[in-house]
N, C-alpha and C positions, 0 to 999 in steps of 0.2 A: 456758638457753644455756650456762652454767658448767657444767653438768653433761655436758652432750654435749661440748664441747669435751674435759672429762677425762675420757671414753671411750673418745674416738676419737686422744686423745694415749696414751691405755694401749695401746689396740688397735697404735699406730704404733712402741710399743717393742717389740714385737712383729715388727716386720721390712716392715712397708705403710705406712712414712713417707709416700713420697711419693704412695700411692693415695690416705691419708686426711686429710692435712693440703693446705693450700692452698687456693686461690680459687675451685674449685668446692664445697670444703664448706663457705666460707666465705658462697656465693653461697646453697649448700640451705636454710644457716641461716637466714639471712637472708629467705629466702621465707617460712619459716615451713611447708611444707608440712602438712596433717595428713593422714593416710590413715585411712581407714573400713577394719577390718580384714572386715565384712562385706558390701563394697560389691560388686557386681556388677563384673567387669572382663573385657576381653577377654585370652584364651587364646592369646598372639602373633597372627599372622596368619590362625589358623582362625576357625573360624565359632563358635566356644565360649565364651560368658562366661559364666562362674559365680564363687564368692565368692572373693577374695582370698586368705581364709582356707582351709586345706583339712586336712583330716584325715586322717591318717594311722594304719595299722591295721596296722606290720607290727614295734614295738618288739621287740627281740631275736627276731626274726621267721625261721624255719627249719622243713621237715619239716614243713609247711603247720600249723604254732603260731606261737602268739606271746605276748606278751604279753595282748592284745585276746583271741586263743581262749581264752587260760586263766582270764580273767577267770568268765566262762560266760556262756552263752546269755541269760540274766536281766540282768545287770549292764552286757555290751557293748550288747545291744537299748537300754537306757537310755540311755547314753552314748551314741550315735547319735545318738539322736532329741531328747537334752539339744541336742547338738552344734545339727544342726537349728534347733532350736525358736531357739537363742541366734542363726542366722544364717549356721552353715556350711551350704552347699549344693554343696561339693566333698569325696571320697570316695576315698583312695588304698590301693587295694588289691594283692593280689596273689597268683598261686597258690602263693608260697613262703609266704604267711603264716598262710592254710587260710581267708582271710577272707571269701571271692566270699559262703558264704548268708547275709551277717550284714544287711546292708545295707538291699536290699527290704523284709524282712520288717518290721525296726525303721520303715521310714515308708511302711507299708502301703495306707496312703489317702492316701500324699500325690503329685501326679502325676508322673511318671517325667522329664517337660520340666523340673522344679521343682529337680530336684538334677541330678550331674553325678558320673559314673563314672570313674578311672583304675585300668587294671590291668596287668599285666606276666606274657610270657610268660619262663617260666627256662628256656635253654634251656643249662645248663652241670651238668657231671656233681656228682652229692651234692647237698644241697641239700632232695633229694625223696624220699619215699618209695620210688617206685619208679625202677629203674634207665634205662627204656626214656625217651628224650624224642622222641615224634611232633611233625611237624612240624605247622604254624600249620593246615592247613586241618584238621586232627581236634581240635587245642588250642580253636583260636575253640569251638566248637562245645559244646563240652566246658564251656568256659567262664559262654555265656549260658546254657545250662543249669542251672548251677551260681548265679547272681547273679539268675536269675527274670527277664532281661530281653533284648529283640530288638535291643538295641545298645550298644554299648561309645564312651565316649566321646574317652577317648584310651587308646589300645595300647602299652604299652613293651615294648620286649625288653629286661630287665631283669640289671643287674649286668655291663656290657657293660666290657671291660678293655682288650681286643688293640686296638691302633692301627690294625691290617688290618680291624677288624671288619665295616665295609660288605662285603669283601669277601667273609668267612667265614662271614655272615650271611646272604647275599644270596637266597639259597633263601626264608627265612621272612619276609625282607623283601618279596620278592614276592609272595606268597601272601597277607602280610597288605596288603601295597596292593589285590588283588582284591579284597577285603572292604570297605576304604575304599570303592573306586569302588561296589558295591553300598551304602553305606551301613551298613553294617554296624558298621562301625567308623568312627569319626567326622574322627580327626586320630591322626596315630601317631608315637612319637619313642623314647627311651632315657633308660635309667636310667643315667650314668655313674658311674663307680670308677677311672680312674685316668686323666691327664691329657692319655695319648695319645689316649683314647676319646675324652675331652672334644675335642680339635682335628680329629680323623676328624670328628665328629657336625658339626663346624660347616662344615665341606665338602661333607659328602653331602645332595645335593636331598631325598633321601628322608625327612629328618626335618625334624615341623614342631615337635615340643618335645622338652625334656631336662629331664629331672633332674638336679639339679647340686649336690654339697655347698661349702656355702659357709658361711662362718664368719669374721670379723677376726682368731681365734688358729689358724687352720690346724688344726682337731680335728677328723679321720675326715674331712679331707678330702684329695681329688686332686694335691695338693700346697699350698705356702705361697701366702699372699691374692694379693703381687705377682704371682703365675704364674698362676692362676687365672684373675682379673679381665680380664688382657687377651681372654682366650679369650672367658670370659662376653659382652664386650664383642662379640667380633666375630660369637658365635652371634645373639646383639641382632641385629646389622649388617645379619646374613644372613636375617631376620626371622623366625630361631627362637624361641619361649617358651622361660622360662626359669622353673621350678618351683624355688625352691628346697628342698632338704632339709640336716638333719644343720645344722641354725641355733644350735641350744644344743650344740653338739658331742656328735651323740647323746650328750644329756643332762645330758654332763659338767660345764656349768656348772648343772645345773639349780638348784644352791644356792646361786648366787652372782649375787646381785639387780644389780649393777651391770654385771656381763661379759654378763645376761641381755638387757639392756636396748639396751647398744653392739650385742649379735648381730643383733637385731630390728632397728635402724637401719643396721646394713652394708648386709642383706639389701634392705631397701627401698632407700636411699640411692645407696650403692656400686655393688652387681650389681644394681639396679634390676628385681628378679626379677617376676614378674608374679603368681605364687599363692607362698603361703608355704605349705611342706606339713609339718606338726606331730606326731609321733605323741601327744597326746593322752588319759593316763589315767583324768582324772577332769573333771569339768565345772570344776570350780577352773581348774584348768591353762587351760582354753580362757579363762575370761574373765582371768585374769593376762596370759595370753597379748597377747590383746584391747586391753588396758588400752597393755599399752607399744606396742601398734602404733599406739595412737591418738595417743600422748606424742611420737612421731616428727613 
């Protein structure tokens, strides 16, 4: 109890006085909650539960590398299926990261209903290899091709910024709702980066989850926690999922065992997100990881 209290008092000098102090954290505490960082949960309002926990595959991620590709074939296969075997059965991918083949192959015999897919289309200049960005009905395509599989389980349009974005978008947003109604694609939503996006996304019918960085010290995120929170809250409201990312402020605390700890309970606690999404090095990481989301 002592300890989470001086967490979330660091976290509050910080500038989220009033998000994280007072009689609702006083009330979490007090419950006691503990979370299963490998439990089965529902995906907001769609039809998708899978682990809590989720993995993430696109670290310093650009020009379809990443971290995860440069590892090589041998070692991500591993990690995978480490990931896996310990309980993750959520998979965050994307064509900026080069990661769609890695996936399948590493849980080869294990059945496709068993784990659970996110991927994102880039549909912003740089980024890619190639200059040309075809729209969503050659992309999907392209894509299950690429991942060994006949369905996608959530679809982001990925790195999405402009405030106008529904509007600017609304082509590929289209195109990927026919996919949904075919099945194809299961639940589809956005990857937000800046905090007009995030207030567009919690508007537009058309998404049923977000990606959303979120952190108690405001690190590579959308703005400071006070600004943030109410939004997260109202995508909630609106019965968006909320995925978080960008929890250890990619990365930046990764050495720092006490700000590691406050992140992982903002995330659960505060923005009460529904999957936590990790990028994931080594199997250590996943069960450290594990360990503080059980501590919450």
């Amino acid at each position: 109890m002592h300890m989470k209290r001086r967490d979330f008092l660091k976290a509050s000098a910080l500038g989220v006085t009033g998000l994280l102090a007072g009689a609702p954290l006083l009330q979490a505490e007090s419950a006691a909650t503990h979370y299963d960082p490998f439990a089965t949960v529902p995906l907001g309002k769609t039809k998708i539960r899978t682990s809590r926990l989720c993995m993430g595959t696109g670290v310093r991620g650009g020009n379809r590398e990443s971290n995860h590709t440069r590892m090589g074939k041998e070692k991500l296969t591993a990690l995978i299926r480490g990931a896996f075997d310990r309980g993750v059965k959520c998979f965050d991918l994307a064509d900026l990261y080069g990661t769609h083949p890695y996936v399948i192959p590493a849980l080869k015999e294990i059945p496709r209903d068993k784990y659970t897919i996110f991927t994102k289309l880039w549909f912003r200049p740089g980024g890619l290899p190639e200059t040309e960005r075809p729209d969503a009905d050659v992309v999907v395509p392209r894509f299950l091709k690429e991942i060994g599989t006949d369905h996608i389980d959530l679809m982001l349009l990925h790195c999405v910024t402009s405030g106008k974005w529904p509007e600017e978008l609304r082509k590929q947003m289209d195109q990927l709702y026919k996919f949904r109604e075919k099945g194809i694609i299961r639940a589809l939503g956005v990857s937000c980066h800046s905090l007009e996006a995030l207030e567009a996304a919690a508007d537009e019918p058309w998404v049923e989850s977000v990606h959303t960085r979120i952190n108690p010290y405001g690190l590579s995120m959308d703005g400071p926690p006070e600004k943030v929170l109410p939004v997260i809250k109202k995508l909630r409201d609106k019965g968006k999922a909320i995925v978080a990312m960008k929890i250890i402020g990619e990365g930046k605390l990764r050495d720092d065992d006490e700000k590691r700890s406050a992140s992982v309970r903002f995330a659960l606690q505060e923005a009460r997100a529904d999957i936590l999404n990790v990028g994931f090095e080594k199997s250590e990481e996943i069960e450290d990881f594990a360990a503080r989301v059980r501590r919450v």
